[in-house]
TILOVO-686189 format. One line per 8 residues: number of its first residue (from 1); for each residue x, y, z of N, C-alpha, C, CB. Coordinates in steps of 0.1 Angstrom, whole numbers, padded with zeros to 4 digits, always signed. Glycine has a CB too. Layout:
BEGIN
NUM = X:Y:Z:X:Y:Z:X:Y:Z:X:Y:Z ~ ...
***
This chain:
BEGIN
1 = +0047:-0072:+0201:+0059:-0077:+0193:+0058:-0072:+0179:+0060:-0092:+0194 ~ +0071:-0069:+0174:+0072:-0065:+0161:+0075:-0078:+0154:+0083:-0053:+0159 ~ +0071:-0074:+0139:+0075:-0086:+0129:+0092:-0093:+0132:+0075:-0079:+0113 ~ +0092:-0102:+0129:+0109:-0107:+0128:+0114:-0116:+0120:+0114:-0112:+0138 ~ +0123:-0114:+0112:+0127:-0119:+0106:+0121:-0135:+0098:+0136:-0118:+0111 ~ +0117:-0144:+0111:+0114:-0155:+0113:+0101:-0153:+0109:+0117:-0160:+0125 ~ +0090:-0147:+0108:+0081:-0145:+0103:+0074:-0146:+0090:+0081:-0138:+0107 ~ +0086:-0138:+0078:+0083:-0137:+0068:+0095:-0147:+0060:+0081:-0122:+0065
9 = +0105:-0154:+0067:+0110:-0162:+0060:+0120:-0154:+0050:+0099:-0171:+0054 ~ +0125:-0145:+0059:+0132:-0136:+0052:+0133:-0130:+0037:+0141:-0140:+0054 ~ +0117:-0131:+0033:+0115:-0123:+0023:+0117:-0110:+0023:+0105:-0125:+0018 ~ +0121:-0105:+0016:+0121:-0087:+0016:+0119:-0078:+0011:+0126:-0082:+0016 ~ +0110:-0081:-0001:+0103:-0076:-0012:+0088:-0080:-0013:+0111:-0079:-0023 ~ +0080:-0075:-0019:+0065:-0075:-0022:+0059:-0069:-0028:+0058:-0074:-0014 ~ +0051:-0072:-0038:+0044:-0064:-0046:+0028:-0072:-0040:+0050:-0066:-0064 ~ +0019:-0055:-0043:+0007:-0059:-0043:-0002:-0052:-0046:+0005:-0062:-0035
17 = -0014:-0052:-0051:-0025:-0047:-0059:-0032:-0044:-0052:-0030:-0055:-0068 ~ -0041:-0031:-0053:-0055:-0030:-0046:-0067:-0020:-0052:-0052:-0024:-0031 ~ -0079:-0020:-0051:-0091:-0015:-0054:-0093:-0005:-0043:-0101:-0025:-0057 ~ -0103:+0008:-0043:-0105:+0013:-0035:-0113:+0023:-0039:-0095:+0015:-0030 ~ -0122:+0032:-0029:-0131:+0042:-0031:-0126:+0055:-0027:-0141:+0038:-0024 ~ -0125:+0061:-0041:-0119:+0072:-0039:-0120:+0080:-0049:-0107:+0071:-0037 ~ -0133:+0092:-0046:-0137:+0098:-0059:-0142:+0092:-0066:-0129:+0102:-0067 ~ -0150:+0081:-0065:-0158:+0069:-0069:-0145:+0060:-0070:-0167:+0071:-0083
25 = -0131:+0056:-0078:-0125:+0038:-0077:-0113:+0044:-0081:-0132:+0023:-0088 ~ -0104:+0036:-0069:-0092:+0036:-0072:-0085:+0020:-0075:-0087:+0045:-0062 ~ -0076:+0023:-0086:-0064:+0010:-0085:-0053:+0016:-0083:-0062:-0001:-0098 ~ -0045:+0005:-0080:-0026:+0014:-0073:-0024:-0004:-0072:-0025:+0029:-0048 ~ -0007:-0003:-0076:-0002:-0012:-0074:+0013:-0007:-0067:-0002:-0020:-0088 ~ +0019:-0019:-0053:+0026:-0014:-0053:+0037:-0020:-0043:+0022:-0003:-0052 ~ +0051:-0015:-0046:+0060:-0021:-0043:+0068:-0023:-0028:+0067:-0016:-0052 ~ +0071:-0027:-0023:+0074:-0023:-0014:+0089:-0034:-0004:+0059:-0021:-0009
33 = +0099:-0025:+0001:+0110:-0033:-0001:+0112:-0031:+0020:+0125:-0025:-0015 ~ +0115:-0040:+0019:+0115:-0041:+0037:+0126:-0036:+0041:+0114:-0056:+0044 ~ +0129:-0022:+0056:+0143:-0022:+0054:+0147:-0021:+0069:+0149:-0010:+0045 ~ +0139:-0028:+0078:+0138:-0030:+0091:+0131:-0043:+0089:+0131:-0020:+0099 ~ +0134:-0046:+0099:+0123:-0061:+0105:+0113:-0055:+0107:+0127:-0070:+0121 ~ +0105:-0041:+0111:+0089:-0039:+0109:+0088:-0027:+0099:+0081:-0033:+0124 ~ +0094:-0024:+0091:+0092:-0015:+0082:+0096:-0013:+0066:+0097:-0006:+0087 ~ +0087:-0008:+0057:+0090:-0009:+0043:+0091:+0003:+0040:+0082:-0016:+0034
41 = +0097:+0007:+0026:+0096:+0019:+0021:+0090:+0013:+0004:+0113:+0029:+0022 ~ +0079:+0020:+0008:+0068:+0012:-0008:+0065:+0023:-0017:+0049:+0006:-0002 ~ +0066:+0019:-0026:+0064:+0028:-0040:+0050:+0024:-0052:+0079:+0025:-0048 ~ +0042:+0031:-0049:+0030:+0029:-0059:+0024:+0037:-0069:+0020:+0028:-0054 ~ +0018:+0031:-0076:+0013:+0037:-0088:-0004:+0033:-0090:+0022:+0032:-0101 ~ -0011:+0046:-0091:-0025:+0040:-0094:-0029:+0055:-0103:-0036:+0035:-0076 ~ -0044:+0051:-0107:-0050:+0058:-0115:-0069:+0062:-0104:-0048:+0047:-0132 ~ -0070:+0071:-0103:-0081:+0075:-0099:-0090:+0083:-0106:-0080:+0081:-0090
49 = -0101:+0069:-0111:-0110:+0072:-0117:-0124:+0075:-0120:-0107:+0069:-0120 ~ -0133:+0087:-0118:-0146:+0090:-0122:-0153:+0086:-0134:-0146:+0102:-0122 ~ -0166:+0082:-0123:-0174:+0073:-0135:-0183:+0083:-0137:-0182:+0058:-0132 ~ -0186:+0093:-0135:-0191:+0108:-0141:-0190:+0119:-0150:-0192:+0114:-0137 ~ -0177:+0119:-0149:-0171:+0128:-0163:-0159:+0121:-0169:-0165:+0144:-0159 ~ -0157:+0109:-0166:-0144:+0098:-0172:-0133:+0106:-0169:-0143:+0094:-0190 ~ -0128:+0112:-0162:-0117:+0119:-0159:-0107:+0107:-0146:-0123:+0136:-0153 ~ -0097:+0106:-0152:-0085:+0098:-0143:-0073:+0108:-0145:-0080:+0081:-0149
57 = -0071:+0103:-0131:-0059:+0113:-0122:-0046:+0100:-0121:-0067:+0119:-0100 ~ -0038:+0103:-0122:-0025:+0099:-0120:-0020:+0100:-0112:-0017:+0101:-0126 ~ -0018:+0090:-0103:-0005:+0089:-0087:+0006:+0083:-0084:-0010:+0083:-0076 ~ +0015:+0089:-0084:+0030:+0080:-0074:+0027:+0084:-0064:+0049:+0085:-0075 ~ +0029:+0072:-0056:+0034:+0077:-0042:+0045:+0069:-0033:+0023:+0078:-0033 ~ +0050:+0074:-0019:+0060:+0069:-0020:+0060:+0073:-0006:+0069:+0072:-0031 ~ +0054:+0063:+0002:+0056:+0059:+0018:+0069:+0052:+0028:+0046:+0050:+0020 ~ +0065:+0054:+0038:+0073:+0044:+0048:+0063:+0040:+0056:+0086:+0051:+0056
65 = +0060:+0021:+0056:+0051:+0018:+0064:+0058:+0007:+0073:+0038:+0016:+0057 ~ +0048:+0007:+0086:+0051:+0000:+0098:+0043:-0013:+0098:+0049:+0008:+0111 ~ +0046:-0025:+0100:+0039:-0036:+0105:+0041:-0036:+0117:+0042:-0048:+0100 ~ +0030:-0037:+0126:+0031:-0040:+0140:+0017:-0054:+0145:+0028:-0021:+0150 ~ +0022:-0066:+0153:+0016:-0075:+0152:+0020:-0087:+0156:+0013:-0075:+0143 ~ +0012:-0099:+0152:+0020:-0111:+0156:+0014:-0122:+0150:+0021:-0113:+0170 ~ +0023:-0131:+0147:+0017:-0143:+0138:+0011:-0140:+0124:+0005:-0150:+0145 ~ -0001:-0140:+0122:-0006:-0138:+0108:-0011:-0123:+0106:-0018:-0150:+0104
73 = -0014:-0118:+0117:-0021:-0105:+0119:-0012:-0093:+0125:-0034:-0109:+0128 ~ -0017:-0080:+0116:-0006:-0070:+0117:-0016:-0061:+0111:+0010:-0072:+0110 ~ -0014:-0053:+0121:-0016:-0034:+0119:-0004:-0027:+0111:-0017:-0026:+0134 ~ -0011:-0020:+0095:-0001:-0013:+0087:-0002:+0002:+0092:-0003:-0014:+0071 ~ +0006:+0010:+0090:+0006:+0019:+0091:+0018:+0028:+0084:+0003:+0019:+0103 ~ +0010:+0042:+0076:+0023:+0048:+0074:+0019:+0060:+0066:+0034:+0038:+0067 ~ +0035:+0068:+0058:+0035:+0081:+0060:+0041:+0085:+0048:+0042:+0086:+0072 ~ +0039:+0096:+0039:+0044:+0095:+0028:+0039:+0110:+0017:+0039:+0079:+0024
81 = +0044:+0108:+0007:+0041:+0121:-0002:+0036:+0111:-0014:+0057:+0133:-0006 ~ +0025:+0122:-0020:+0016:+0117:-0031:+0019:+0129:-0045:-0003:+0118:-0025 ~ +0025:+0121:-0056:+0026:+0131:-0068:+0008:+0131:-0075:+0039:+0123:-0080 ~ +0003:+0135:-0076:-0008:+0136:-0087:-0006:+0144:-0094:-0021:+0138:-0083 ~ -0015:+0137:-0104:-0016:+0147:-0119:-0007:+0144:-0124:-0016:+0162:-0119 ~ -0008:+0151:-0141:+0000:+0150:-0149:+0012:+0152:-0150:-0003:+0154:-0155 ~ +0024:+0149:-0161:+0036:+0154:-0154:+0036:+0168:-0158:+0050:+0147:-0159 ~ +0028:+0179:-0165:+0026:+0192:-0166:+0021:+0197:-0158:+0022:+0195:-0174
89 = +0012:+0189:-0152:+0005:+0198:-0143:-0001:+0190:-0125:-0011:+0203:-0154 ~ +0012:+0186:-0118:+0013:+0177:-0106:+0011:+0184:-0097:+0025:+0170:-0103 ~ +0005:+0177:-0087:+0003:+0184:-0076:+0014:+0175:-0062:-0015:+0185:-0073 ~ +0016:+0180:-0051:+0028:+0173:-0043:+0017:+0173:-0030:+0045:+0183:-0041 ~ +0013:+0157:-0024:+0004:+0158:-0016:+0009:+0147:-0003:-0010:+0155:-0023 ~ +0003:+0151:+0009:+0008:+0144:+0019:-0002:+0132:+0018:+0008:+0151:+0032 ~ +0006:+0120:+0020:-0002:+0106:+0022:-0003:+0099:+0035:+0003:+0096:+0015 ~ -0013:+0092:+0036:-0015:+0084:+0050:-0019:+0070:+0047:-0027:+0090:+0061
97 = -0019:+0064:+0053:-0020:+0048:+0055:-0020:+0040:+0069:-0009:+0042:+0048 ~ -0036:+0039:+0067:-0037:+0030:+0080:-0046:+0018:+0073:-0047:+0038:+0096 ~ -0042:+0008:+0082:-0053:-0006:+0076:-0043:-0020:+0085:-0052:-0009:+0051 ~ -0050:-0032:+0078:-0049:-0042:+0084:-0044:-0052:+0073:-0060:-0044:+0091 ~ -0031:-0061:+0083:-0030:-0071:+0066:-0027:-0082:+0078:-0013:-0067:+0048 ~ -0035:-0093:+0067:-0034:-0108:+0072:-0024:-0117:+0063:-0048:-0114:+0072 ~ -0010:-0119:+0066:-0003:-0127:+0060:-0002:-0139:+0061:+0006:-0124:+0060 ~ -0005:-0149:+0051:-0002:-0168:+0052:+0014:-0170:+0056:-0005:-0177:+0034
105 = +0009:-0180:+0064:+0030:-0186:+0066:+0032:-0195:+0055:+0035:-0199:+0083 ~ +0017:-0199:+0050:+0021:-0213:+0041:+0032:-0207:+0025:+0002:-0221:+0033 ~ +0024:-0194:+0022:+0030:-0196:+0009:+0031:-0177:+0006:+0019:-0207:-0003 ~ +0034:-0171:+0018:+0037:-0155:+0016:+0032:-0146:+0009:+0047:-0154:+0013 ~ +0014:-0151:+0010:+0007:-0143:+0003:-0001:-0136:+0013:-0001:-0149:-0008 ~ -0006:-0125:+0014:-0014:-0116:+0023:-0026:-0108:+0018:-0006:-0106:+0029 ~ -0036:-0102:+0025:-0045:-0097:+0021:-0045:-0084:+0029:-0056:-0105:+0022 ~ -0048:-0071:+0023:-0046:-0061:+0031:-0060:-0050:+0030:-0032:-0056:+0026
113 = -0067:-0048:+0037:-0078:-0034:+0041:-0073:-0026:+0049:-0090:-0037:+0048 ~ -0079:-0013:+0045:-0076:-0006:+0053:-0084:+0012:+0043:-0058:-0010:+0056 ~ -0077:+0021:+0051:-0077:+0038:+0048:-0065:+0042:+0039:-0074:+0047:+0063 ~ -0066:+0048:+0032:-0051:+0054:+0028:-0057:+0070:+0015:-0038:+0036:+0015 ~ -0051:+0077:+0018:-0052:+0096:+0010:-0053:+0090:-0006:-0032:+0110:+0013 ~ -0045:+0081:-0011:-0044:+0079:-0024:-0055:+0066:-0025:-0029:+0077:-0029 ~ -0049:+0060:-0019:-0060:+0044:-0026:-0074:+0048:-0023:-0058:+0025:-0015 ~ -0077:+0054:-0010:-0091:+0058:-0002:-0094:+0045:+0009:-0107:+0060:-0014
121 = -0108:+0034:+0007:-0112:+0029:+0011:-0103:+0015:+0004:-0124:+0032:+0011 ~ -0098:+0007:+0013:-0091:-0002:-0002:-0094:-0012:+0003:-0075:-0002:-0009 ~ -0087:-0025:-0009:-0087:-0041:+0001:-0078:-0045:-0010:-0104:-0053:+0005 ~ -0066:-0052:-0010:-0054:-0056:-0017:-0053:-0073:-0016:-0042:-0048:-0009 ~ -0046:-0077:-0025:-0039:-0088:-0022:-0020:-0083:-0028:-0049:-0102:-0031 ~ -0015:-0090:-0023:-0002:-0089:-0022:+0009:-0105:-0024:-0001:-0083:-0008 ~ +0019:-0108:-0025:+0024:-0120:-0022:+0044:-0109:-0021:+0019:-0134:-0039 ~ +0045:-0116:-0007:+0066:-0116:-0004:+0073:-0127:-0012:+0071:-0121:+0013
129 = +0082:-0117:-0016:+0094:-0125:-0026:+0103:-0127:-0009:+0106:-0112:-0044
***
């Protein structure tokens, strides 16, 4: 069963934060607006940064992901293009996203792990408007 409506209490918006291992640490925060009952089109921003030569990389990116699941638990998944780098000197990269998010009924906050090209290794918290 896919998400439904009834699930999220018809929120349709979310923002959410995450950490991750990538090139030694990544942060990315990021938006994401629901436009199916199992699908978002999310927009993020993070900085990937080396604790060896202090050098940070700049990312947009800008997916379409799937919730597939039931009750509190759901498999993310999704697909997308990655800007890095500066705005002089960007590079245009393909993104992935796989992981796992556990969302509360009580009060529409979730926790999310998982894989993703930009975040790397991550684990998030989030909350639905």
């Amino acid at each position: 069963k896919f998400i439904s409506n009834n699930d999220y209490k018809d929120d349709k918006f979310n923002i959410n934060v995450s950490v991750g291992l990538h090139i030694i640490f990544n942060a990315n925060v990021n938006c994401e607006y629901r436009i199916t009952d199992n699908s978002y089109i999310s927009l993020g921003y993070g900085e990937i940064s080396s604790l060896y030569d202090g050098e940070q990389v700049p990312h947009i990116d800008i997916s379409h992901i799937f919730l597939k699941g039931r009750r509190q638990h759901y498999f993310e998944f999704g697909y997308g293009l990655t800007f890095a780098g500066s705005f002089y000197e960007s590079e245009l990269l393909p993104n992935f996203r796989l992981g796992y998010r556990k969302i509360s009924d009580s009060n529409s906050r979730f926790f999310r792990t998982g894989i993703s090209y930009t975040e790397g290794i991550y684990f998030g918290f989030g909350r639905s408007f």
